[in-house]
KEKE-3310 file (N, C-alpha, C; in steps of 0.2 Angstrom, whole numbers, plus 5000, padded with zeros to 4 digits):
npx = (4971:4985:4997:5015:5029:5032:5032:5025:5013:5009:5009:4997:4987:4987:4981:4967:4964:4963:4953:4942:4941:4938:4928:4918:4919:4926:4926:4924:4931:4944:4950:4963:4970:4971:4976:4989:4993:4993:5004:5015:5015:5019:5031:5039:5039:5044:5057:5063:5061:5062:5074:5074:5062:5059:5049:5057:5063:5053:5053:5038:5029:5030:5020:5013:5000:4997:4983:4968:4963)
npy = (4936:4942:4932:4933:4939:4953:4958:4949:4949:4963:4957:4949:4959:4968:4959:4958:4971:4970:4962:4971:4980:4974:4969:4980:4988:5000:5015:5021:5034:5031:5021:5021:5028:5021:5010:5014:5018:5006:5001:5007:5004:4990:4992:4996:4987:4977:4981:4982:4983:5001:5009:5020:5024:5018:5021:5030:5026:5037:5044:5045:5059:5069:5068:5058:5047:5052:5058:5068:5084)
npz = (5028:5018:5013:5012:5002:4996:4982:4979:4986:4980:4968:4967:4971:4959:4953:4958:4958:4942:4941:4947:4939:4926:4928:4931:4941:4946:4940:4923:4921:4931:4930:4921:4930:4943:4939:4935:4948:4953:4947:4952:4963:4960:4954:4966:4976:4971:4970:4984:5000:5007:5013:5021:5020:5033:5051:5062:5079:5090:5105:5118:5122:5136:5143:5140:5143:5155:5167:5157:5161)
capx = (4977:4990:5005:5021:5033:5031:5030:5017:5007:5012:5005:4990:4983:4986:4976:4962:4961:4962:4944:4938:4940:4933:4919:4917:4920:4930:4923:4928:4935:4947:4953:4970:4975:4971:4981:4996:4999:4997:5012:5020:5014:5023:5038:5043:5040:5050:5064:5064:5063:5067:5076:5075:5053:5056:5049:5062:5058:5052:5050:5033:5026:5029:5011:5008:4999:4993:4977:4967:4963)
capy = (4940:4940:4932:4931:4945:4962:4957:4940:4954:4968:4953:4949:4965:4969:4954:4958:4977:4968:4959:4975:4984:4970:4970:4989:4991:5004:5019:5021:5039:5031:5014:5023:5030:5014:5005:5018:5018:4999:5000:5012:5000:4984:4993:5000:4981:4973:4986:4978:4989:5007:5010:5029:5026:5014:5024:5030:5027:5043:5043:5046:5063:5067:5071:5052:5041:5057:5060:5071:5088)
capz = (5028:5012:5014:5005:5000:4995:4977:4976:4988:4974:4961:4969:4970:4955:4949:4960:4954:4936:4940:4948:4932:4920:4931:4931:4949:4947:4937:4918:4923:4935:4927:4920:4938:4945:4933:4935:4955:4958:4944:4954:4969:4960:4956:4974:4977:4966:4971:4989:5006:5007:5023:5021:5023:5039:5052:5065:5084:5091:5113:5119:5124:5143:5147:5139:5151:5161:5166:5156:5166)
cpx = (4982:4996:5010:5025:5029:5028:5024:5012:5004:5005:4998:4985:4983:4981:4969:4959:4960:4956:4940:4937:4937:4928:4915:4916:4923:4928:4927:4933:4942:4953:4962:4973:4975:4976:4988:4998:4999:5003:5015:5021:5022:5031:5042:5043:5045:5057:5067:5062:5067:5068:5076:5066:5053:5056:5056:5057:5059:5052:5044:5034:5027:5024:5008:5006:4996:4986:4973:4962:4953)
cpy = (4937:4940:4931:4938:4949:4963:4953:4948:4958:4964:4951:4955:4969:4965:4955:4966:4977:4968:4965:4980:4982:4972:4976:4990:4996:5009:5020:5028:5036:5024:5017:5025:5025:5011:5007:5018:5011:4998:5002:5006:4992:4984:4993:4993:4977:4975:4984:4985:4995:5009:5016:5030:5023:5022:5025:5030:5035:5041:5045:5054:5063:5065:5060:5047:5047:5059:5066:5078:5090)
cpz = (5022:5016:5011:5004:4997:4986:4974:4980:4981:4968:4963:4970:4964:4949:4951:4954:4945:4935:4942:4942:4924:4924:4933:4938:4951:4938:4932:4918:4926:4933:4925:4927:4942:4947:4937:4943:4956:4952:4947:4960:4968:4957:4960:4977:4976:4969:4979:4996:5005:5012:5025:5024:5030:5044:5059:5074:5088:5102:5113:5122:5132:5148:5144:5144:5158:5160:5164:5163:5164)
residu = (UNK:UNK:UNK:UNK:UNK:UNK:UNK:UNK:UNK:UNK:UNK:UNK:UNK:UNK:UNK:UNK:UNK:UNK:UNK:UNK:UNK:UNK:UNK:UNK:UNK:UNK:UNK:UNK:UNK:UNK:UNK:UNK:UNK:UNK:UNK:UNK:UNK:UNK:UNK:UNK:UNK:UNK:UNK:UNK:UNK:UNK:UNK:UNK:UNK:UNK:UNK:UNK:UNK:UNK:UNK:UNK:UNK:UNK:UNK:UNK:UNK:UNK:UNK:UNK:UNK:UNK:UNK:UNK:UNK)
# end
């Protein structure tokens, strides 16, 4: 399990998908898109929790817990 803030996570992943990419682990078609969302990844990190994505509690379903028919 990684632990640590949202950020060291953010920076550790971005170092693993470094080595997968020297190491051709990750297909030379693909190496730019890769690249480009864990940026997108270590920005939204960096930027802290966005309380607008937390999800909101919903209630359950009345039928939950009922046995199917």
């Amino acid at each position: 399990m990684i632990r640590g803030s949202a950020g060291e996570r953010a920076r550790q992943a971005a170092r693993g998908l470094e080595r997968a990419i020297e190491q051709q682990s990750v297909p030379g078609p693909y190496t730019d898109i890769v690249r480009r969302v864990q940026r997108r990844y270590a920005q939204r990190a960096a930027a802290g929790p966005n309380p607008s994505a937390t999800p909101s509690t919903v209630p359950d379903a009345p039928d939950v817990g009922a046995r199917p028919r």
